[in-house]
C-alpha positions in Angstrom: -44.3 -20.4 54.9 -42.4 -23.7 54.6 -39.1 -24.2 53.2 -38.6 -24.7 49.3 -38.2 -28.4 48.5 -34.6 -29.3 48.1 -32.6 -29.2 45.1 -30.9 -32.6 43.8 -27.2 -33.0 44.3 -25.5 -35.3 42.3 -23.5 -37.0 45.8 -24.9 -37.6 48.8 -22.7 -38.5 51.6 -22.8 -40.2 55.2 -23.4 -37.8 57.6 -19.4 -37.1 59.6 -19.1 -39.2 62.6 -18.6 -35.8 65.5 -18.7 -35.8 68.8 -19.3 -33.3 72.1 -18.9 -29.1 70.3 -17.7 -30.5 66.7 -21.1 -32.0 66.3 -22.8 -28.7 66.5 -21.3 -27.4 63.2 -24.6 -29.5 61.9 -26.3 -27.7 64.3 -25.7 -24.3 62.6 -25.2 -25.2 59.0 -29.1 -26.7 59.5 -30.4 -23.5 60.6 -27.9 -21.7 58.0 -29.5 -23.4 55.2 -33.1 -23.9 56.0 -33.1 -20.2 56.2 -31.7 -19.7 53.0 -33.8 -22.2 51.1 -36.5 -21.1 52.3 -38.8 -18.7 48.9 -39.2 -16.0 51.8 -35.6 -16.5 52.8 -33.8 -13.2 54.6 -30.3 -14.4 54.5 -28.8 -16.3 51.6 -26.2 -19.0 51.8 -25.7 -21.1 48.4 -23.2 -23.2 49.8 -24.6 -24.0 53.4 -27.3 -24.9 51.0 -25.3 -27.4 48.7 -23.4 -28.6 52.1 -26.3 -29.2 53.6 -28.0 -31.0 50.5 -24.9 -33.5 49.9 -25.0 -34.9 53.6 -27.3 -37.9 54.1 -28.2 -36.9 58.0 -31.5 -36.3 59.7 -31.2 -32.9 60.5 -34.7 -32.7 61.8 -34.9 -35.4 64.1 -31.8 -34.2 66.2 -31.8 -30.0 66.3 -35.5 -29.9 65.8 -37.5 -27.6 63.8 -35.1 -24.7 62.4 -35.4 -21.1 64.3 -33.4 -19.1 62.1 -31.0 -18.5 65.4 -28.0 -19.7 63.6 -29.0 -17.6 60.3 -29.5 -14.1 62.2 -26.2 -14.6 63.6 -24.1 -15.6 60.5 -26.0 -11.9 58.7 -25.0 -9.9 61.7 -21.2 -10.7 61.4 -21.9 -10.2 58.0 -23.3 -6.9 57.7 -20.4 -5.8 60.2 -17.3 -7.3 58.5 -18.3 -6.1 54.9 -17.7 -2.4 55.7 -14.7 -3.5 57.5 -13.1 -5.4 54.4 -13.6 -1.8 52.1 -12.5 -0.2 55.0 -8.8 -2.6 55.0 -8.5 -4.0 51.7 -6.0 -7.2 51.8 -6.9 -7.1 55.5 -6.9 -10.3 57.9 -9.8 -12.2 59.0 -9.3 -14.9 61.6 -12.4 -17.1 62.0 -12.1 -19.1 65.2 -13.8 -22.3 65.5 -15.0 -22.0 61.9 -16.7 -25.5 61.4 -18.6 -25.5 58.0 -19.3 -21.5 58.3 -19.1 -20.3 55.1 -18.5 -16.7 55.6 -15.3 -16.1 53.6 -17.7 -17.6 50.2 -20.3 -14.8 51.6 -17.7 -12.2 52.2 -15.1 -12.8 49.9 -14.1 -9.1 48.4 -11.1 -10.7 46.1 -8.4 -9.4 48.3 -9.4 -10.3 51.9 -7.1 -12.9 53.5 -8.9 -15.6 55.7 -7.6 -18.0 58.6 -10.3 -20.7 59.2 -8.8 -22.1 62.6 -10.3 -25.5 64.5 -9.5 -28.4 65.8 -8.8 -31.8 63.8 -11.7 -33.8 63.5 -13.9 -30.1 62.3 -11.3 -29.1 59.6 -11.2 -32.7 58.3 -14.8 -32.8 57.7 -14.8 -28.9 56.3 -12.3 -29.9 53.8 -14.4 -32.7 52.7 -17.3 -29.9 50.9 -14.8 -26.7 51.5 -11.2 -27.0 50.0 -8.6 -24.5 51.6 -6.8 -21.9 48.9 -4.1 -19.3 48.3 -6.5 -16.5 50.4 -8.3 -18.8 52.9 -6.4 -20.8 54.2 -7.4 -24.0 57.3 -5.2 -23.9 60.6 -5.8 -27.3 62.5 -5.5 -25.8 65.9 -7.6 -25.2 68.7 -8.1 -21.7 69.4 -6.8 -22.0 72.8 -3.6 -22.6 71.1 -2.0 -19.5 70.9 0.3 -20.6 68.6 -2.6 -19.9 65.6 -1.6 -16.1 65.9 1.9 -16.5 64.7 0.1 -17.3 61.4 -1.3 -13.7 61.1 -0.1 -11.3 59.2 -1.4 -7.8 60.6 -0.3 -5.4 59.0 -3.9 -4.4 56.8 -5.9 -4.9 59.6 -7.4 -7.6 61.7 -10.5 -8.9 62.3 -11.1 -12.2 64.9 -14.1 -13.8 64.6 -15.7 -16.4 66.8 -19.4 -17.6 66.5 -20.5 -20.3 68.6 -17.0 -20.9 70.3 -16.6 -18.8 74.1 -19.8 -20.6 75.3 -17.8 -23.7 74.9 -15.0 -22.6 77.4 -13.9 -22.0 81.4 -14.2 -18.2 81.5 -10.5 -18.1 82.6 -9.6 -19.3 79.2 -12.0 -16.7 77.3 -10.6 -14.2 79.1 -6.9 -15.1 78.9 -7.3 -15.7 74.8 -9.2 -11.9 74.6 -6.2 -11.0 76.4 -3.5 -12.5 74.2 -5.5 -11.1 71.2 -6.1 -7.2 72.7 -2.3 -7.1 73.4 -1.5 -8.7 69.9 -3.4 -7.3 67.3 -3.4 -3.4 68.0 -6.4 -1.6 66.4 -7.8 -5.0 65.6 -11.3 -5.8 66.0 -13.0 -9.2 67.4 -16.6 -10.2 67.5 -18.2 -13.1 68.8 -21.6 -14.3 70.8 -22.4 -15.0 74.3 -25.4 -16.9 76.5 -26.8 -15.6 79.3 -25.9 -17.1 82.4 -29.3 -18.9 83.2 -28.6 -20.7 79.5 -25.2 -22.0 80.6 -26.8 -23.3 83.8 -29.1 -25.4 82.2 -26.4 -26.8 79.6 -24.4 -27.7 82.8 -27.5 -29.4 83.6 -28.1 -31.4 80.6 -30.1 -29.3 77.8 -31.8 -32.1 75.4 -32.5 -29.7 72.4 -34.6 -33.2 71.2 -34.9 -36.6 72.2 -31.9 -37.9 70.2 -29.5 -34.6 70.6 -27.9 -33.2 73.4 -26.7 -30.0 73.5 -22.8 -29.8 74.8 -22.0 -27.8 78.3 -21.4 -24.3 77.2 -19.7 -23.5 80.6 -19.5 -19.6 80.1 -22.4 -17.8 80.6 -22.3 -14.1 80.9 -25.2 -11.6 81.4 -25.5 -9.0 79.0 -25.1 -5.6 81.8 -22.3 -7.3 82.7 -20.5 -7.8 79.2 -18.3 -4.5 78.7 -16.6 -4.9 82.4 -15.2 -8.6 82.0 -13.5 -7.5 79.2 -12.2 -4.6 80.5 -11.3 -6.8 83.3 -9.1 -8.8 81.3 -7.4 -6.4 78.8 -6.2 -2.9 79.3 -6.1 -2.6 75.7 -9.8 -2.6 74.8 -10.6 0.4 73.2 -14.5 0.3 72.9 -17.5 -2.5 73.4 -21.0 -2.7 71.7 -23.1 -5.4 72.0 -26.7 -6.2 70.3 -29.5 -9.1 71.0 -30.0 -11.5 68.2 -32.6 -9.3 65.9 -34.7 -12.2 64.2 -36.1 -15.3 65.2 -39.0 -17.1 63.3 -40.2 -19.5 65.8 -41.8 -19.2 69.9 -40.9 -19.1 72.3 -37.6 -17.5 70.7 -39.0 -14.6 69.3 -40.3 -13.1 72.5 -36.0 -12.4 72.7 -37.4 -9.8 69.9 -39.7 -8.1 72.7 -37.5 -8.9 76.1 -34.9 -6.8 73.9 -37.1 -3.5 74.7 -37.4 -3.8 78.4 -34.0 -3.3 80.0 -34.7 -5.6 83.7 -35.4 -8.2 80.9 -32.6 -7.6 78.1 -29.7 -8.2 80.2 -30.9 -12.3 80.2 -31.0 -12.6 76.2 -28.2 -13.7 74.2 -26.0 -11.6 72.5 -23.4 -10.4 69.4 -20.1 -8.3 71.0 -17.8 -6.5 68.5 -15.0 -5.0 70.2 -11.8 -2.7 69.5 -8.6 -3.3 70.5 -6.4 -0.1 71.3 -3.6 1.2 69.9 -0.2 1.9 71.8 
C-alpha cells in the first residue's frame, strides 16, 4: 500500500546544508516518517511527520525508496525504554547522537529527564523544528567527549541511548566510551545498534545507497556471535547482554533479514539492537 498523501504545513523550509554522518539524520527521519504516514502505518511519529513535511528536500531521489529500517529501530528502543521510565520515574535518558529523533515527544512520561547530545551543526538544525526545555534538554557535544557525562544526574536511573552512532566510529573509541559509561553509571542501562562486519566493509568501500547519496564509512562493524565478548572485553562492569535482529522490514531484499534471523550460520551476518546492563559495585 502506498503512503497517505501528505498533509499541508503552513512553512516549508530549505533543506539544512549537512555533510559526511550529520547528513544522515535525513536519512532516518525519511524512513521515520514514511512509515508513520503511511494508512497501514505500524509505528507512529506525528512529529517526524511534521519535520519531515516542513523541509523542502528530495528525500526520494537521495535514500531511495523507504524500507521501514529506520522505523523498526526507533519502536524497538521504544518498546524497551517505556517499561524502563515506569520502572525509574524522574530517571535519566541520555540520547547520543540524537539528530532529529524524536523519541523524548514519543516517550515523554511527564517526569523523565532527557539529554539530547551531538555535535554542532546536528543540534543547530534540531533546534530549528525541536526547541530544547526544562526536561529535555540539547548538549552540543560529541559523544566522544566525555565531558557530556558530567551533565547527568544519576541518581533515578540511567538509560544511554545511541541509534545510528557506533557504526560511525574506530572500535577503539566505541569501546573506550562503553567503558567510561559501564564504570560511570552503575546499574545503568545502554542500548544501541550495530552492522555486521561485511556492511562496514563495503561502506569503507564506497556504499552509493543512490546515484546522488553516499552513504558515510561506518568503520565498526561487528558480527553478531561475537557481540557479548567485545563488551565484556572492554568493561568489567557489564552485568548482562541481549541482542535482537531488526524485526520488520517492508521492502527486498531487506526482509529476507526476517528469514536469515531463523538460521543461526546466517543470523550472526544481520544487523542488530544491543541493550546492556551495567553492574553494580
Amino acid at each position: 500500500m502506498s503512503p497517505a498523501p501528505l498533509n499541508p504545513v503552513s512553512t516549508v523550509d530549505a533543506a539544512p546544508v549537512l555533510c559526511g554522518v550529520p547528513q544522515t539524520m535525513l536519512w532516518t527521519l525519511h524512513n521515520r516518517a514514511t512509515e508513520s504516514l503511511r494508512p497501514d502505518a505500524w509505528f507512529r511519529d506525528p512529529e517526524a511527520e511534521r519535520i519531515f513535511q516542513s523541509i523542502a528536500f528530495d528525500y526520494r531521489a537521495h535514500f531511495g525508496r523507504p524500507d521501514s529500517s529506520h522505523a523498526t529501530r526507533s519502536q524497538m528502543f521504544d518498546e524497551a525504554l517505556r517499561p524502563w521510565l515506569a520502572a525509574h520515574p524522574g530517571g535519566m535518558v541520555v540520547e547520543l547522537g540524537c539528530g532529529l529523533e524524536t523519541q523524548f515527544q514519543r516517550c515523554d512520561d511527564g517526569r523523565v529527564r532527557w539529554l539530547c547530545v551531538d555535535v554542532p551543526d546536528a543540534i543547530a538544525v534540531r533546534e530549528r523544528y525541536l526547541a530544547p526545555s526544562e526536561r529535555c534538554r540539547h548538549i552540543v557535544r560529541s559523544a566522544l567527549d566525555l565531558s557530556w557525562m558530567d551533565e547527568v544526574e544519576a541518581s533515578k536511573g540511567v538509560f544511554v541511548t545511541a541509534q545510528g552512532l557506533f557504526m560511525y566510529f574506530p572500535e577503539d573509541e566505541v569501546g573506550r566510551l562503553v567503558s567510561a559509561m559501564a564504570k560511570r553509571f552503575e546499574g545503568g542501562e545502554l542500548m544501541f545498534d550495530t552492522i555486521p562486519r561485511w556492511f562496514s566493509r563495503k561502506t569503507m568501500d564506497g556504499f552509493d545507497v543512490t546515484r546522488h547519496y553516499r552513504a558515510p564509512p561506518m568503520p565498526w562493524g561487528i558480527n553478531r556471535d561475537e557481540i557479548e565478548a567485545a563488551l565484556r572485553a572492554w568493561s568489567p562492569h557489564i552485568a548482562s547482554v541481549q541482542h535482537e535482529p531488526y524485526r520488520r522490514f517492508r521492502t527486498f531484499p531487506a526482509r529476507l533479514g526476517l528469514w536469515m534471523a531463523h538460521i543461526p550460520p546466517l543470523a550472526k551476518f544481520l544487523p542488530a539492537i544491543v541493550r546492556v546492563r551495567f553492574a553494580r559495585e
